[in-house]
Every structure is written in C-alpha cells, then in structure tokens.
N, C-alpha and C positions, 0 to 999 in steps of 0.2 A: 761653610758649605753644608755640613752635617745637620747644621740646624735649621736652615733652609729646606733640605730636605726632606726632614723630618716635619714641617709644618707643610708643606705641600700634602706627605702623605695622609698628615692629620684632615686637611681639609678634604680631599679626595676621599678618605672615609666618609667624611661627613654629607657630603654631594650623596654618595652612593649608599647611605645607610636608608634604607625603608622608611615612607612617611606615614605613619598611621591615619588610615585614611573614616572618620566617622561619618556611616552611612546609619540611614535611618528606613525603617521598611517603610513609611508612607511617602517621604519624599523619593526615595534613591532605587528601595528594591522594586515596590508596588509593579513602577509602568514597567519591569524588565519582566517580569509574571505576565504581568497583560500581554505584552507584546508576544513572549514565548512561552508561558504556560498552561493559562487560566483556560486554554480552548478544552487543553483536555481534564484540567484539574480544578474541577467544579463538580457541584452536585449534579447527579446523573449523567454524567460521562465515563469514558473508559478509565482514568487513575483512581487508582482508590483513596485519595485523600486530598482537599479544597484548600485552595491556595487564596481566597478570594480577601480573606480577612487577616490581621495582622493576630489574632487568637488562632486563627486556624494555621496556620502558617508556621508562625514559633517552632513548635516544637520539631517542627523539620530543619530547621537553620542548618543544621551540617550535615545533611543528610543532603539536603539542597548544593551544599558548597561541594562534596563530593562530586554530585551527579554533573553539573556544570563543567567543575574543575577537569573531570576529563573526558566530558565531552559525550558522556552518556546520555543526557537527559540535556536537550531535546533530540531525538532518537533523530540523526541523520547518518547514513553512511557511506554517502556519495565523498570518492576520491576527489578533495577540491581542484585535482592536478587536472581533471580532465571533464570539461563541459561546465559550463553555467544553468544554473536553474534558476527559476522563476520566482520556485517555493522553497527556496533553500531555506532549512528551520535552526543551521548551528547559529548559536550565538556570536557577536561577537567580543575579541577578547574583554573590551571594557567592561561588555555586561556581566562576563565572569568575574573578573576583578570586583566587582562590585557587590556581587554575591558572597563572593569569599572573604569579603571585607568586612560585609555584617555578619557573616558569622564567626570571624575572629573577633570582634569588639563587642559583643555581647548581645547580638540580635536588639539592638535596641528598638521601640515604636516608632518614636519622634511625635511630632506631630502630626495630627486626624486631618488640619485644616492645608497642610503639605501636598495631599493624597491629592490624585489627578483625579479626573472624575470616571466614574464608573463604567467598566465596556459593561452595552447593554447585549445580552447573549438572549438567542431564540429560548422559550421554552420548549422542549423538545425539539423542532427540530430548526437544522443548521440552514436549510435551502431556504427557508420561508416557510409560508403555510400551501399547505400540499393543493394542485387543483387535482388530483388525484390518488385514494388513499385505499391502498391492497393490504387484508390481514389474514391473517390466517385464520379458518374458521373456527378452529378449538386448540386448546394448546396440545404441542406435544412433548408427553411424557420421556423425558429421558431417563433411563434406570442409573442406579449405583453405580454399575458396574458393566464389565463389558465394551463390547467394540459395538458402537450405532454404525453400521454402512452407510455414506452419503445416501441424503433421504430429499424428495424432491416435491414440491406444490407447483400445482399449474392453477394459475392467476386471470381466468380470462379478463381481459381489461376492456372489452365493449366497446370499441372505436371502432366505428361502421368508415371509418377516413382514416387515410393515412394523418398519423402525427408525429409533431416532433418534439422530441424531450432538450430541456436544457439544463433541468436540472434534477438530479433521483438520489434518495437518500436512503438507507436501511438503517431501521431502527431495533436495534436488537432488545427482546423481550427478557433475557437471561444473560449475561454475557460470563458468567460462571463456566459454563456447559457449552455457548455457543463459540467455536471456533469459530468458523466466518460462513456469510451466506453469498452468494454471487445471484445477482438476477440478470437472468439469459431474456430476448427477446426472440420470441419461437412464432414464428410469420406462419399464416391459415398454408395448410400443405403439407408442412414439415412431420415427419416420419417417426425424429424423435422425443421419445419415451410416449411413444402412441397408446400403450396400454394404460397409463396414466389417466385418472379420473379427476374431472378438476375438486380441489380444495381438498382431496383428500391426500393423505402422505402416502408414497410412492417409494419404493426401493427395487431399482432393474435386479431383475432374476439373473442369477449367475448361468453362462451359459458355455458351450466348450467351442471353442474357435478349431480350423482347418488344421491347426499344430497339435491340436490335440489337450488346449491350457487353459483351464478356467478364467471367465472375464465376463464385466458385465457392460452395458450397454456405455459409452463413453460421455462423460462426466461434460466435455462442450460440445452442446449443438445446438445453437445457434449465437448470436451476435449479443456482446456486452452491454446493458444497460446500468447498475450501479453493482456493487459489493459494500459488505463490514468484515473487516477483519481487525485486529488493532494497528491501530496507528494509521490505517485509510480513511481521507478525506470523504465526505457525500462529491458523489459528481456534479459538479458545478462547471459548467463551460463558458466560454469568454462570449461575448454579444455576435450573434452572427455564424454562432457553432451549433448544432446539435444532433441528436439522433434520431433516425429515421425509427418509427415502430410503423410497419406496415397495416390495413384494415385489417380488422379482424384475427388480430396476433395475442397471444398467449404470453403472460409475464411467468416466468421459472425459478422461481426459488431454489437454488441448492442448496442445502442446509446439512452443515458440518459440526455433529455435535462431539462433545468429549464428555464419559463420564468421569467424573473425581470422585466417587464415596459416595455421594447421598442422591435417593432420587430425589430430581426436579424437573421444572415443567418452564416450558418456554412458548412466546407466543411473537412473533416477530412481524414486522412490516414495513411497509414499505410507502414511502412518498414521492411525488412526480407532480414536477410543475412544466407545464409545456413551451414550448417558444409562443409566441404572438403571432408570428410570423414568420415565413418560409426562409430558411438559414440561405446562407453564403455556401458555406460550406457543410459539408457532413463527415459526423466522427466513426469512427470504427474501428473495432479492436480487435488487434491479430496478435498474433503468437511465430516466434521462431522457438522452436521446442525440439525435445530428443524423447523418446518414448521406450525408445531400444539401449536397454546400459544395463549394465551389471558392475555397481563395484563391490571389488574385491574385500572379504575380511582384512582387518587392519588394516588398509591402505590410507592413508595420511592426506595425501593429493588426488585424487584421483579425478583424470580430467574429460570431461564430457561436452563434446561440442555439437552444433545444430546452425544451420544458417536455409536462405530461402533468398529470392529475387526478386525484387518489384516489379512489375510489368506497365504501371501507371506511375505518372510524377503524383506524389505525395507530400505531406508536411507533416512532420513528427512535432503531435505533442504532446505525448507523456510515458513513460518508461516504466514499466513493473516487474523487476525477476521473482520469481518465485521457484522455492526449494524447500526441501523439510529441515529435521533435526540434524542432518550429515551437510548441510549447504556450509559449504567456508568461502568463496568469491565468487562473485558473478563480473561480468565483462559483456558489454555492448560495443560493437564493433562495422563499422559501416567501410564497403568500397564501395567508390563513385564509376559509373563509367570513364572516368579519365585515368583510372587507377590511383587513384590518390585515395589512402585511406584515414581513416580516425579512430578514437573509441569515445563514442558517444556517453556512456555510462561506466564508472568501476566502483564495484564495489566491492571493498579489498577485507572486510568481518561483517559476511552476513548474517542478519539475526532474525531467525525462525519465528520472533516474537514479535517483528515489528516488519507486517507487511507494507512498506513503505511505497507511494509515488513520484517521480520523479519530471520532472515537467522542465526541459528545455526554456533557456530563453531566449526572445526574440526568437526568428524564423528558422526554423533548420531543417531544410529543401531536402528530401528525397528522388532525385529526378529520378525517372522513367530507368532500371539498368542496374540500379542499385544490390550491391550485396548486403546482408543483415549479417553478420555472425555473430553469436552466445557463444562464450566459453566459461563454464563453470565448472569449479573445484568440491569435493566433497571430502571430507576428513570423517573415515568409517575408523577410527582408531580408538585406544581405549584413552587417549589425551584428550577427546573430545565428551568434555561431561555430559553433554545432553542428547552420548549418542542412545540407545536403548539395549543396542547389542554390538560389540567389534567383531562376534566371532562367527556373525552371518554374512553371506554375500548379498545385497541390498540391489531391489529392480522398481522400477516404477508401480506404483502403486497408490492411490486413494487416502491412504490414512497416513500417519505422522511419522510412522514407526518406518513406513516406507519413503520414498522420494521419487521428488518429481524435478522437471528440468524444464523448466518455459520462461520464457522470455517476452510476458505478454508489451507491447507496444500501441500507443493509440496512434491512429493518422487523420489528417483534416484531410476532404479530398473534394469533387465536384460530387452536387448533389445527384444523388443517382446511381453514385458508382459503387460496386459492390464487391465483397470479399474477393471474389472471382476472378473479378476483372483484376487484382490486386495483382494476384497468387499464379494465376494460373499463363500462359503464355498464350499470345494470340497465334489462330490459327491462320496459314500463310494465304493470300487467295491467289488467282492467277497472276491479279495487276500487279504485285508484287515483285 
C-alpha cells in the first residue's frame, strides 16, 4: 500500500509540475502586441517606446511580462463584476501566459517567416483622412515653469448648414506639456467665452461671484465634439450615429497645458470627417457632476456624490469618470422607473493618468425617469503618492493640484433632441 501510494504521489507531481512552454516573438507574441498594443506603442503615439519589431521590442521582455502579468498595461479598470463593454482592452489570461512565457525562456525571435502580416496603421491619423482640418494658427509657447490657466481657441469651422460629425480626432502637437484638449461645439448665439477672439489664445478673467470668491468663466459651454488625453480613443461612432454641429458654429479648443522644466511650444489640431448622410440617431454628452465638496485634510475615503434624471428615453453609449490626483473609485449607478437599480460602471483604482472610455455593450435603454447616480471616493492622505499636499482641504478646481468630480456620459437619442430636453423637466400644460 505504501508504495502504491507513494507512485500515485510521484505521478501527481508529475501531471502538476509546470510545462515549459517555448514561445517565439513572431509566431506566438507578435499577434498578442497587435491585437493589444501596437495601437499605442508605435512611432508617434502616446507610449514611449515601439513594439512593432522583434529588435524593438526585446529589450522590454520583462518589463512587458510585468505590465500584463498584473494587469497594468493595457490600462483597463473597469470592475469585470459589473457591465460589459464593447471596448474592453484587458487581456485575456492566455495572452498573458504567453507573454510571461517568452519572457521566462529567453525572449527568443523564432522565425520572421512565422510573423502574421502587418496591421496597417493611418499615418497620423486614426479616423481616416480629415474632410475637415482645424490648426492652430501659431504655436503656443508654454514656459518652464508655473501654472498655464486652461487657455482656450475658437475654431470657426464655416458651415453655412447644419452638419454632422461621425468621426473627430485631436492631434496633439506636444504631448510633453499637453495634458488634454477637449473640443466644445459652441452653436452661432452662444454667450460663452464671448470675449474670445477667433484663433487667438484666450484665458477667462478671474472674476468675484455673489459669495464674494474668485472664479472664472466655466470651463463647459457647450456640447462635446472630440478630446486627447491619454489613453482616449478619437471619436469614432458606430454607422447611423453622430453629432449635430449646428450652421454657423464655432469649434473650442480647451487646452490643458503642464509645465515640466523647459520651455516648449505646442501646436495642436484637429480632424473631422462628416456623416454622408442624415444619422438615425444623435450623440450627446452630458455629465452627472458635484461642483460643491470640500475634502478634508488626510481624509483617506472621502465620498462625494452627484445624480440628475432623465426626462427623455435615451441609450447610453459610453461612460467617462473624471477626477484629479485625489480620485480613488468612481461608481455609475442607474434607477429605472420600476425601481430596480444597477451599477452600470465601477471603477474600484482610478488612475489620474489614464483617461479611460468605457462603451457598454449591446443596448442599454435609459427610459424616460431614469435616475443617474456618481459616487466617488477621494484619498487626500499622505498614503496616496500622487497626492501634492494631505495637509490641505481640496475644492473643485481647474488644475491637477485641485479636483474635480464628473461623470461625463454619452447618449444616442432622436435626432433633434437637445441637452435640454434631456435634463430639464417638462413644463405641465392644462391637458395634463
């Protein structure tokens, strides 16, 4: 019986001992880069270093097997527990397995004649070739040093007709210096940043509000057309989607710079390819946000919530929290008129560095009733490295140092229909 035993556990070792697995970068790693790297880590993208070649490549093997292994790189940080995405970008495990594989047996080549064939990537840009192309007219200078205020370009874009965007991309000129830019769609009428001169750079005058507290002109006014920040896709919408830009509308450059040390110059723009034809639907981007918070020195959690109502049936499709250096969770949270609730998005270590999108899959119906709620978490303590200070009390604010608390969301909705109608509640009439 003992020796019985003892050969069972022999072989049971043997079943369960590890098999070494030799992978080769052109057959095995190649397409796993293609499929999840190569978007960002090519020449003239946002990683700093090109994945595209088995020389280029090499010297990162473990550096690679790390970022995979837990889950860093590719920058997703959607709770898998709660919602499906579209564009979900983690890996799956075999692909890390197989990372981790070449770089335990020696990053080997293998064979060139193995290698899949080449994704062919746009030169410059990701949407295609622009039918319309917005630049900046001279660069701007960012100094060394110091704090740049959001600095703003008004873009006339000369469409005497209404059009519709399906696809807009920013191309950032610096991405050193350029934290992110957002372009606003600012329709003939619109009030804000009036004093704005087109093409020239623009910074709202600090002004004193009814409480008696400096403030300048507010940072959204009007309706979303594309952003860059890192890790944000170009706006690309699905066939039969797009965005309204009204006749005779203004494209808005917000431009977020950062100084690091040395002056440079930056020259940024922008690309837009239009629908063919009159969408199905129309996209539009709203926000459930907090604007009023104060957290507390050292406070570790501290939790800030914000919600809003739908007044129209809608269709959610894509999801953006946004928070500064103090952001530790975000949470998207929807009641239906039946009271039955969910959480649409959790994102349980947010990172400051990777303004991420989140794009539902298949259909997910907003009817007409609907509650939205954000709750986000903020760690102002001194366990948080990247906070800048734990022994201030932290309010909404502009810059990095400060935070902010939104919960932008896009919706498909009937062409025609407007923030307004969104947000706002209708007014009762008699027939009612």
């Amino acid at each position: 019986m003992r020796t019985l035993i003892l050969f069972l556990f022999a072989v049971s070792a043997i079943v369960a001992a590890p098999v070494p697995k030799q992978v080769t970068f052109h057959k095995d790693v190649l397409p796993v880069l293609q499929k999840n790297c190569q978007s960002c880590h090519r020449p003239g993208e946002a990683a700093p270093m090109s994945f595209l070649t088995y020389k280029s490549t090499r010297p990162f093997a473990k550096a690679i097997k790390e970022a995979a292994s837990t889950r860093r790189m590719p920058p997703w940080h959607a709770d898998p527990h709660f919602g499906k995405f579209s564009n979900d970008k983690s890996m799956t495990q075999a692909e890390i397995d197989t990372l981790t594989a070449w770089a335990d047996t020696g990053a080997k080549e293998g064979n060139p004649k193995d290698a899949p064939k080449a994704v062919s990537f746009l030169d410059g840009w990701n949407i295609g070739t622009p039918d319309k192309l917005l630049e900046m007219p001279k660069p701007f200078t960012v100094p060394a040093q110091g704090t740049v205020e959001y600095t703003y370009y008004i873009m006339p874009l000369g469409n005497k007709e209404d059009v519709w965007v399906e696809r807009a991309e920013v191309r950032p000129g610096n991405r050193a210096v350029l934290h992110h830019v957002i372009a606003f769609i600012r329709p003939p009428g619109s009030r804000w940043l009036k004093d704005a001169k087109p093409g020239e750079p623009f910074v709202p005058p600090v002004t004193i509000n009814a409480r008696g507290q400096e403030q300048r002109e507010s940072a959204f006014g009007g309706q979303w057309l594309t952003a860059y920040a890192p890790g944000m896709p170009p706006q690309i919408l699905e066939p039969g989607k797009a965005r309204l830009v009204p006749a005779g509308s203004d494209i808005v450059m917000q431009m977020h710079y950062t100084a690091n040390g040395k002056e440079q110059t930056d020259a940024s723009k922008i690309g837009i390819i239009y629908a063919k034809q009159a969408p199905k639907e129309q996209v539009l981007t709203l926000a459930v946000q907090n604007s009023r918070f104060e957290i507390p020195p050292h406070a570790a959690n501290h939790e800030v919530k914000a919600e809003l109502v739908l007044h129209e049936d809608a269709k959610l499709s894509a999801l953006m929290p946004h928070m500064h250096l103090r952001g530790k969770d975000f949470e998207y949270r929807a009641t239906y008129p039946t009271g039955e609730s969910e959480i649409l998005l959790r994102v349980p270590r947010y990172d400051f560095s990777w303004q991420l999108i989140y794009e539902p899959a298949g259909e997910k119906i907003l009817p007409k009733g609907t509650k939205l709620q954000a709750i986000a978490h903020f760690d102002n303590s001194a366990n948080n490295k990247a906070n800048p200070d734990a022994t201030k009390a932290v309010r909404f604010g502009e810059q990095s140092w400060e935070e902010m608390m939104i919960g932008f969301f896009d919706v498909a909705v009937k062409p025609g229909t407007t923030e307004r109608d969104l947000l706002a509640p209708k007014k009762k009439t008699s027939g009612d």
